[in-house]
C-alpha positions, 0 to 999 in steps of 0.5 A: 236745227231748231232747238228743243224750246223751238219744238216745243213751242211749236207743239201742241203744249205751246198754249200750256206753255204760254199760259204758265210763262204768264202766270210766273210773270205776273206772280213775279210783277214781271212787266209783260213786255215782248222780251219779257214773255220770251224770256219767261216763256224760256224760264218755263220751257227748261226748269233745269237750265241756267236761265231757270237756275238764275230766275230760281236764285233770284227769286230765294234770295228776295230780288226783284225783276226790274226792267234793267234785271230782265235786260240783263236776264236777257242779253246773258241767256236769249240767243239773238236778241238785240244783235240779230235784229241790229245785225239785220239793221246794217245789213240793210244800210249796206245794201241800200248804200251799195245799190246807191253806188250800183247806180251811181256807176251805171249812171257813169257808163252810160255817159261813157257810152254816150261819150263815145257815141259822140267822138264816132259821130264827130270823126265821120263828121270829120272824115266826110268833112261834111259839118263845121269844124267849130260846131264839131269841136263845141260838140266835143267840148260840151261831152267832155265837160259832162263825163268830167262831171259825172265822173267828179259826182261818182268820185264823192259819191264814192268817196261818201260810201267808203266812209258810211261803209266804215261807220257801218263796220264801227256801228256792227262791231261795237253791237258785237261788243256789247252783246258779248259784254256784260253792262255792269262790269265790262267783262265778258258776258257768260254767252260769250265766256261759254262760246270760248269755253268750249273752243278753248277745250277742243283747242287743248284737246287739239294741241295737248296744252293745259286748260283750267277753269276756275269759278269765284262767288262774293260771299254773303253778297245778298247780305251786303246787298240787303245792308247796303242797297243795290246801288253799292252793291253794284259798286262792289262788283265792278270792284271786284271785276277791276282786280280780276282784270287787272291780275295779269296776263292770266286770266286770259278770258274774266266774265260776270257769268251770272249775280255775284259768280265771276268765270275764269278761263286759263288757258296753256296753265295748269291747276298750280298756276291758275291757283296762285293767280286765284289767291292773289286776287282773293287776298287783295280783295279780302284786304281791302276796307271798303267805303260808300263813295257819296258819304265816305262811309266805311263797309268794311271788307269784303271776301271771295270764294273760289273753285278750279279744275283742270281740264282732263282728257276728253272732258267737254266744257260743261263737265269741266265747269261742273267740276270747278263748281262742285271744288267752289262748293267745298270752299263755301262749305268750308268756311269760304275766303279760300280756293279749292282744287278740284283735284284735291276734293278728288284726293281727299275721296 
């Protein structure tokens, strides 16, 4: 079913459309390339979606839209994309190797049938003792050396296309990787943290269990960024996404869900458990001196808001990250350096 960009870039408003996805292009010094202008193209088509979310904090807080930010822009919110085309890519490269294997036994049946063709004409030669025994026998000789090597040439032929079968398997899984992961951290991205997000809320609704969502924001990361350069901007990011991974066995989902906002699914765990992970990861990051790896300059500390819910019964998994996003507003508004509960906002109320 197409989706309701896809209509609408189908109507009639599509030249409209196109039309205002270059004017925010080129207002924006988007560099007008094919990705790009679908990218914007998207931004245009849903103002209030979480691509046109994303451009619309970036464009607050002063950022740039560099040819590696429109990339990254791209592999979180364009389906398809890079996977599909390299998905389509190997799916060719299998079934041009399979016809060549198709052929390749084809051409040993061939020999086979032909090798029996040979052995009925020597035993009617025989029987009728009607030609030369060595000239049978040489006949035999030579049709026996060519099936041995057609079936010597099939054998590494085959032998070729079980390991290039293999590396494309490697190559297909290693594209999946990546377009579940996010470049700069190694996590999850926040396409493939959604898609869990909501096959672990029908598993709980399934089976009963526990499942909590917890969203955590880097505070006044526009102001380290613009102090320190992006450069180490990036540096801290992939700090903070080390201690998130290295925090046990929960979380067991961690993704870069978008800038300096980190996503965590907490599956089988209540609200009380996914906090007491979420303040150990706030302290150890809180309690940390940053420095600048080339100058061993000091950057002093850094510190991490935090917002979880618990899933309810029935609730889907956009309202269960609206609500893990409104408990991590509070922890903003509240000072930040702290976790919020959402069930405590609820309480409070």
């Amino acid at each position: 079913m197409a989706s309701d960009i896809d209509t609408k870039l189908r109507a009639p408003e599509a030249y409209p459309l196109a039309r205002r996805a270059l004017e925010a292009m080129e207002k924006n010094k988007v560099w007008p390339t094919p990705q790009n202008f679908e990218l914007w193209t998207h931004y245009v088509c849903d103002p209030s979606g979480p691509l046109a979310k994303e451009i619309g904090r970036i464009i607050a807080e002063g950022g740039a839209f560099t040819d590696g930010a429109c990339d990254q822009l791209a592999a979180t919110y364009l389906a398809g994309g890079k996977l599909t085309e390299e998905i389509r890519d190997t799916g060719d490269a299998l079934t041009k190797e399979l016809n060549s294997v198709s052929q390749a036994i084809k051409s040993a049946q061939k020999s086979s049938e032909a090798y029996g063709v040979t052995l009925e004409y020597a035993s009617k030669s025989l029987d009728n003792d009607q030609g030369d025994l060595r000239e049978t026998v040489e006949t035999l000789a030579a049709a026996t050396r060519r099936i041995q090597a057609e079936n010597q040439t099939l054998e590494s032929r085959l032998s070729d296309s079980t390991a290039e079968v293999s590396r494309l398997r490697e190559h297909l899984e290693q594209v999946r990787r990546d377009a579940t992961t996010d470049g700069l951290t190694n996590l999850a991205n926040r396409k493939a943290f959604d898609a869990e997000l909501e096959r672990m809320c029908a598993a709980s609704e399934a089976d009963g269990l526990p499942l909590t969502l917890a969203v955590l924001d880097i505070d006044h990361f526009k102001t380290f960024n613009d102090t320190w350069g992006h450069q180490t901007g990036d540096q801290v990011l992939r700090y903070v996404a080390g201690v998130i991974g290295q925090s046990g066995s929960s979380p067991r989902m961690a993704a870069r869900y978008g800038g300096e906002e980190f996503a965590l699914l907490f599956p089988g765990e209540n609200a009380s458990q996914a906090f007491n992970v979420l303040e150990q990861i706030r302290v150890e990051v809180a309690s940390r001196i940053l420095k600048r790896r080339s100058t061993n300059e000091d950057l002093g500390t850094i510190t991490l808001s935090a917002g979880l819910a618990e899933r309810a019964t029935g609730e889907n998994g956009h309202e269960l990250l609206e609500r893990a996003d409104s408990a991590l507003y509070v922890s903003k508004r509240s000072g930040r350096n702290q976790v919020t509960r959402a069930d405590s906002i609820a309480s409070a109320a």
